[in-house]
C-alpha positions as CSV (number, residue, x, y, z in Angstrom):
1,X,104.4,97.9,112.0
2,X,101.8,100.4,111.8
3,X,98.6,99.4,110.2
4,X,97.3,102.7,108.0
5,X,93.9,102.9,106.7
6,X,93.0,105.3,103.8
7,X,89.4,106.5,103.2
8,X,87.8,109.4,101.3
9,X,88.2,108.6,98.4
10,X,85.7,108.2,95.5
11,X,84.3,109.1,91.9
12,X,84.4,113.6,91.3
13,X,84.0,115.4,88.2
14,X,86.9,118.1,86.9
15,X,87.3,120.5,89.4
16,X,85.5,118.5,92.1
17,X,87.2,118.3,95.2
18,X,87.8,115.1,98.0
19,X,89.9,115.0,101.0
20,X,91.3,111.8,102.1
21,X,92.0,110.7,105.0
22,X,95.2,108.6,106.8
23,X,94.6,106.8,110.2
24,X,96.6,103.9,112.3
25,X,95.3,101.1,114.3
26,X,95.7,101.6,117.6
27,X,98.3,104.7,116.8
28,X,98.0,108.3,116.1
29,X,100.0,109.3,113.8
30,X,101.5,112.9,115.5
31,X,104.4,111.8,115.2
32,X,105.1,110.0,112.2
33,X,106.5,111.3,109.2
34,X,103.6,111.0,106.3
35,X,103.3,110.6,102.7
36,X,100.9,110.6,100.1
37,X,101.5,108.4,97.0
38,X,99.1,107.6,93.6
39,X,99.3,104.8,91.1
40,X,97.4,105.3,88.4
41,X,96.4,102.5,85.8
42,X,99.6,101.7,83.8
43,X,101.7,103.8,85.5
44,X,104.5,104.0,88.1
45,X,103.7,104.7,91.7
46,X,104.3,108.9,92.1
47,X,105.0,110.1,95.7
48,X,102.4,113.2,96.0
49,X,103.0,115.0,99.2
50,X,104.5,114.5,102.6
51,X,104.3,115.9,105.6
52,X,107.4,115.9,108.0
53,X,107.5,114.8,112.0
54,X,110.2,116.9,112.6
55,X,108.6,120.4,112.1
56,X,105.3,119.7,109.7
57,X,106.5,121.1,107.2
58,X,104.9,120.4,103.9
59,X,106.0,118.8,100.3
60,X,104.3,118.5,97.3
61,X,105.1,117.5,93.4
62,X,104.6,120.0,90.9
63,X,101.6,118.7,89.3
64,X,99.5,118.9,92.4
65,X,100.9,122.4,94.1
66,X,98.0,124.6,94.5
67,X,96.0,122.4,94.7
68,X,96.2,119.4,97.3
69,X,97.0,120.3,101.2
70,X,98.4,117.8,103.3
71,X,97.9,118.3,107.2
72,X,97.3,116.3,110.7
73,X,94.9,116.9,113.1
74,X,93.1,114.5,115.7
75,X,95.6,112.2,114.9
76,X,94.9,111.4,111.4
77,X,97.1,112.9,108.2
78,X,94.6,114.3,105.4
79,X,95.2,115.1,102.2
80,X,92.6,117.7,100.7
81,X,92.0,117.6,96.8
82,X,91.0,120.6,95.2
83,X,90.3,121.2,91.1
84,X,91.1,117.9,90.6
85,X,91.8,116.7,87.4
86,X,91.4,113.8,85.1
87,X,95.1,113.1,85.2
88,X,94.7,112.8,89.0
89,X,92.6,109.5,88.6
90,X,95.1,106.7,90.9
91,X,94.7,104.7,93.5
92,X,95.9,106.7,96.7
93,X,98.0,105.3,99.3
94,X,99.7,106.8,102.3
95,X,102.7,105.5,104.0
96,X,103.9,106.4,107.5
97,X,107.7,106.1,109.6
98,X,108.6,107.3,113.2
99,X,111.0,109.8,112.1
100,X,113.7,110.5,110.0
101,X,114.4,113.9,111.2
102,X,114.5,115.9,108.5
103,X,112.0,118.3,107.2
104,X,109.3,117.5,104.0
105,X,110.5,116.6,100.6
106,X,111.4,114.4,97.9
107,X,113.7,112.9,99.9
108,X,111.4,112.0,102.6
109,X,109.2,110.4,100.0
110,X,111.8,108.2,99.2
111,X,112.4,107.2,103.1
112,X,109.0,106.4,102.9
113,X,109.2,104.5,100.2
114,X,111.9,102.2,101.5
115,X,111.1,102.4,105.7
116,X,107.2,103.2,105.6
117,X,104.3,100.7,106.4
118,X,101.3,101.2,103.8
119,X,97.8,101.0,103.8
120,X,95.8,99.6,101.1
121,X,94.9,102.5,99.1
122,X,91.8,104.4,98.2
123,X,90.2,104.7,94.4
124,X,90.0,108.6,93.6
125,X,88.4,108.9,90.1
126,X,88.2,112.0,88.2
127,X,85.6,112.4,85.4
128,X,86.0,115.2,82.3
């Protein structure tokens, strides 16, 4: 399995912006499919965004369009935060697989969810 590494994350005030970043031991991750996922404090994990390894093409939940941009380069999968908001305060995790061969959305989340490996999350906290 691949072992993933968040970083990035950290304490920002409303409409403050972070960008996290994703990276693998030992592996790039060009070719992996990629989400983003949040848990926040009493709450169910949410998949976020995801970024596809068939054609990079890009998913996002409602409550963050506009606003967050997944991406790759050098190897790494970032997630770039912008105007965040309160209700954004979660632990962050990402969570890669080697294919499936479809393009980005919910349902690749949910691939992830059941065929990814995970990293251990990063603390994003969003102050009013």
């Amino acid at each position: 399995q691949v072992q993933l590494v968040e970083s990035g994350g950290g304490v920002v005030q409303s409409g403050g912006s972070l960008r996290l970043s994703c990276a693998a031991s030992g592996f790039i991750l060009d070719y992996y499919a990629i989400g983003w996922f949040r848990r926040a404090p009493g709450q169910e994990r949410e998949g976020v965004s995801g970024i596809s390894s068939l054609d990079d093409s890009t998913y996002y939940t409602d409550s963050v369009k506009g606003r967050f941009i997944i991406s790759r380069a050098g190897g790494k999968v970032y997630l770039q935060m912008n105007n965040l908001k309160p209700e954004d305060t979660a632990v962050y995790f990402c969570a890669a697989a080697r294919g499936p061969q479809t393009s980005a959305n919910s349902a690749l989340l949910d691939y992830l969810v059941d065929h990814g490996s995970w990293g251990r999350g990063t603390q994003v906290t969003v102050s009013s």
